[in-house]
N, C-alpha and C positions, 0 to 999 in steps of 0.2 A: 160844397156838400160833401159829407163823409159818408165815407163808403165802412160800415160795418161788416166783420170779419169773424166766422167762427170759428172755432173750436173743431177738428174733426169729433162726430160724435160716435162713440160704439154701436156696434152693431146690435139691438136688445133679440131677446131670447126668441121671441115669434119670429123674427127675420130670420136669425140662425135654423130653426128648426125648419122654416120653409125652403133656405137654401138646402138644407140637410132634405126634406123630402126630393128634391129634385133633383139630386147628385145621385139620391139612390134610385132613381126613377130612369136613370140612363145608365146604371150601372156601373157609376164612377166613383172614387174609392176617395174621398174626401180628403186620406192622409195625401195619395199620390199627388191631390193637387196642390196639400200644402208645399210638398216636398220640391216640386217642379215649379212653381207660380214664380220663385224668383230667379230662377236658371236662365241665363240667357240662351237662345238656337247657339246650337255651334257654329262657327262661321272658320272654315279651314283658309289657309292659303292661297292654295286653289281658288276658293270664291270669290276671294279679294280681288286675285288675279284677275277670274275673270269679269267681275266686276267693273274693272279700269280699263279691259278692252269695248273696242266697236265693237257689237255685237256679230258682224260680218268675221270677225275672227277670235272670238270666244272659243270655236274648239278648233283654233289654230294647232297642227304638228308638226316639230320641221321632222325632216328624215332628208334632207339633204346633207351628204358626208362632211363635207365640210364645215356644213352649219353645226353637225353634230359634236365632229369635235372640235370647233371654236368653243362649243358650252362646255363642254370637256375640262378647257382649259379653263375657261371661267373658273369652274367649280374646286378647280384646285388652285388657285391663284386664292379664293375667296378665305379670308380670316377670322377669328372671333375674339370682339372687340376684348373681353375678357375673361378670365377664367370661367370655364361654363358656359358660355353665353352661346348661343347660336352663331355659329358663321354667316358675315356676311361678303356679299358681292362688295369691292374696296378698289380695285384696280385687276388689270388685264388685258386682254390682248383686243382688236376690233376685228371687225368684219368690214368687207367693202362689196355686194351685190349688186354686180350689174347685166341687164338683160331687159331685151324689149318689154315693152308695157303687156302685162297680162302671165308673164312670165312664173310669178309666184315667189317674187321675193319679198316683199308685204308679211304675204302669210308666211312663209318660213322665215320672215323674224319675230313674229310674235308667237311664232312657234317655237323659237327659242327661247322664247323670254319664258313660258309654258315648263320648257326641258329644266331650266336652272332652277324652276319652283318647286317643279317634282321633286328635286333632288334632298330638296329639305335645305338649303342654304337658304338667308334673308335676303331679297332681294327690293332694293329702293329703284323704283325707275320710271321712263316717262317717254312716250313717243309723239312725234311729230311731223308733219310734214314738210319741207323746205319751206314751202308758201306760207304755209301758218307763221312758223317758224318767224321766216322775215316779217311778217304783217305782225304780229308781235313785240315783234322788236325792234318796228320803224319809230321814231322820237315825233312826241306828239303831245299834248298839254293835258296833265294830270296822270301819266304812266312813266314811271320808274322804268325807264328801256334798261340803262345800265344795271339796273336791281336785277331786272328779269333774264339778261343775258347770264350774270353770273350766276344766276341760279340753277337756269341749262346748262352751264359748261361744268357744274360742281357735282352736276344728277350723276348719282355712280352709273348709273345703267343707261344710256337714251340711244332710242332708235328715231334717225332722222330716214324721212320716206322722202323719194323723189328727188334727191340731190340732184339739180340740174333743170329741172320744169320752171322755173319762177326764170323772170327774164332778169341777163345778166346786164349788171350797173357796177361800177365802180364802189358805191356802198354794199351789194350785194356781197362782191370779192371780198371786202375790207369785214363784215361781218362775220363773214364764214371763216374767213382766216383767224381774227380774233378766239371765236368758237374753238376751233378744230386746235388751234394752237395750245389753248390752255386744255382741254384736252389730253392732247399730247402729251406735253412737256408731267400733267399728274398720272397719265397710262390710265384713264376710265377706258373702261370700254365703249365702243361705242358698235350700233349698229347703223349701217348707209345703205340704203339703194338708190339704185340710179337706173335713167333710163337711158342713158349714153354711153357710148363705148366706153373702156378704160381712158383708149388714146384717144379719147375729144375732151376727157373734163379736164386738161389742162389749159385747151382755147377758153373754156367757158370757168375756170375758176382760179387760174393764174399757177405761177410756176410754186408758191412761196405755200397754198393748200397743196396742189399736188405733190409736191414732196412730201410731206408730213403726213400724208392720206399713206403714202407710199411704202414710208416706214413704219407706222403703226397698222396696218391695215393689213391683212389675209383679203387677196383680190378674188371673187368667184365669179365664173362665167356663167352666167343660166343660159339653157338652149333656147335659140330663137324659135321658142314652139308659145304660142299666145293663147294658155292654158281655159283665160276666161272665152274667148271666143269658143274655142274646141268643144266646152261643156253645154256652150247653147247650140252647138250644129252636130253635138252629135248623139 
């Protein structure tokens, strides 16, 4: 069976005039809607941004000093591909956040990610949580694990949440090293928290990541104050 197909037909002059009564009948100016009808909303930065956050930290701010000026440095590190072109996030220095669970390192990095937007540089990026992370990139039938690793390690901007929560294995160590190495070796930035001391994610991630966390990494201590409890007891 064939499926006949029309022609858009114009609009004849009784329709036009009916629309035309009812445009003036709300007091709306016909030209203004021809003028706007194919504008698209603006859509800034900003909304992109926050768009691509969990909604729990859509209006993420860091104001932590050293979050501040890690992004600082971001932003001067950051280049523009070409003449003209917007600056973008390329390489630079990371962050390493660590402090009890509840602490607010979550939100003060997606409150960075927030600071670098502001500033008008393009910023490409993607967060995650270790767990995810791994469960992603466990080898399984019909998923590109190596595809999707190197696509993590290439993200100019990623913030990994909870370095240390997922239980440690021998492929665990062996992933995270691959990750953090290439990494490395190109200077992305990276954003980490953890819920482990400095000195225990070398029991839990081996000697071969914590060195390289070490030298690429600005370490920050968050006070042991468990910010989300506080907000519901007090």
């Amino acid at each position: 069976m064939r499926t006949r197909t029309r022609d858009p037909q114009p609009l004849g002059e009784g329709a036009l005039d009916r629309m035309a009564r009812i445009l003036a009948a709300r007091n709306i100016d016909p030209a203004t809607v021809a003028a706007t009808a194919d504008e698209p909303e603006p859509f800034s930065p900003l909304d992109a941004l926050s768009a691509g956050m969990p909604p729990r930290y859509q209006g993420a701010v860091a104001d932590h000093p050293q979050v501040l000026a890690w992004a600082r440095e971001v932003v001067r590190a950051a280049v523009a591909p070409n003449l003209g072109a917007r600056r973008q996030v390329t390489t630079g220095p990371s962050l390493l956040m660590a402090g009890v669970v509840g602490a607010g390192k979550t939100h003060q990095a997606y409150g960075a990610v927030r600071r670098l937007v502001e500033t008008g540089i393009g910023v490409r990026w993607r967060a995650t949580t270790a767990a995810d992370l791994y469960a992603d990139l466990r080898p399984r039938t019909g998923v590109d694990s190596e595809r999707e690793l190197a696509a993590v390690s290439r993200c100019p901007l990623l913030i990994i949440d909870d370095l240390g929560a997922a239980k440690a294995s021998e492929w665990v160590e062996e992933v995270t090293y691959r990750l953090i190495n290439r990494r490395y070796n190109h200077m992305l930035p990276t954003l980490i928290t953890t819920n482990l001391a400095i000195k225990d994610l070398r029991a839990y991630l081996g000697d071969r990541v914590t060195s390289r966390l070490a030298q690429m990494t600005t370490r920050v201590e968050f006070e042991p104050v468990d910010h989300r409890r506080h907000r519901t007891t007090a």
